[in-house]
C-alpha positions, 0 to 999 in steps of 0.5 A: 854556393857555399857549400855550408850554406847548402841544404843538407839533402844536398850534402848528403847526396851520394857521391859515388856508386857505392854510395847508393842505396842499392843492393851490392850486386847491383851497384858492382854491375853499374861500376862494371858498365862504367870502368868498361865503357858498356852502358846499357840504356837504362831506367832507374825506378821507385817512389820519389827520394831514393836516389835515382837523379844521383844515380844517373848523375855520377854515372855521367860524370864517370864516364867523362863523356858529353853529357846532357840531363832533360826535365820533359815537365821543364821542356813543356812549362817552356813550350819547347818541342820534345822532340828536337833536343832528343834529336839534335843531342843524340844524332850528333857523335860523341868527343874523340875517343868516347864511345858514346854521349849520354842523355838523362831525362830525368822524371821521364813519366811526364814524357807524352805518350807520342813523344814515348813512342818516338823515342823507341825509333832514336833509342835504336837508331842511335846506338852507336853514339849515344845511351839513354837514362831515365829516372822514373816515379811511376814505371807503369807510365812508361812504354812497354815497348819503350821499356823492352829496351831498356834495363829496369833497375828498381830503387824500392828496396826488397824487405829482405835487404833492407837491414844490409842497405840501411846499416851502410846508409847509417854508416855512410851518413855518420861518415858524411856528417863527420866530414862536414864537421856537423854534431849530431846524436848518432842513436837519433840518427839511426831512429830517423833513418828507420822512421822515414827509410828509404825516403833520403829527401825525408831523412836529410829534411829531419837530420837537418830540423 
């Protein structure tokens, strides 16, 4: 697809960990994990439209190393047991010289609670090859012994820091936009990231009304 005739959420997505909208400590220790192949297995949570699925994926792509990304609602739709592809993918050893796969399942709150239970079991067993992502709206959904281990990382941004995370955001979409060659009213601009923040779904959907 032409890249301008893409919906401007897409353009918009972050392109690199410091693009997130993340506190910095939490960004620094993601790119840590990734320039040092020490990947947790990690669950990326907070309401819908903060950056979680972007997240997942740019880690994957800078790990260069195989790659999978799961949609359990698809799986199901499609009346495809849960189980195998978790199985087939992460039983298997990853490329030469990579240290492990990585698996997304993205929106992993609709995984049924058996499926849930079982995947305790795989995330253990295969360690030495393979980490776990998810994204998750509703982490009260998930496993409590599935979630002890993994890492939690919350989207939904403290009150405290959020002036820091919305002035980077302001200033990455005016360089984004810039780049894209659009015209847009930079005082409009910083009113609609304070209006729908940190809804970035919301905020592109506005920019581009």
């Amino acid at each position: 697809m032409n890249e301008c005739k893409q919906p401007l959420s897409e353009l918009l997505r972050p392109q690199q960990l410091g693009d997130l909208t993340l506190p910095q400590p939490d960004i620094d220790r993601l790119q840590k994990m990734v320039d040092n192949d020490q990947l947790m297995n990690m669950i990326f949570y907070g309401k819908p439209g903060l950056g979680k699925t972007s997240a997942a994926q740019i880690i994957m792509e800078l790990s260069n190393t195989t790659t999978v990304m799961i949609n359990p609602a698809a799986l199901i739709r499609d009346g495809i047991k849960l189980q195998q592809p978790f199985e087939r993918f992460a039983t298997t050893w990853p490329p030469e010289g990579r240290p492990y796969k990585i698996m997304l399942i993205d929106e992993a709150d609709g995984l049924p609670p058996l499926i849930q239970k079982s995947l305790r079991h795989l995330i253990e067993l295969t360690y030495n090859n393979c980490r776990f992502l998810f994204t998750v709206n509703n982490i009260k959904i998930i496993d409590e012994a599935l979630r002890s281990r993994m890492k939690e990382i919350c989207f939904d941004i403290a009150p405290a820091q959020r002036p820091s995370v919305i002035a980077h955001l302001k200033t990455r979409y005016e360089a984004r936009l810039s780049e894209l060659g659009s015209k847009f009213d930079r005082q409009r601009l910083a009113e609609l990231v304070g209006i729908y923040y940190p809804d970035l779904r919301s905020i592109a959907n506005q920019l581009e009304f």
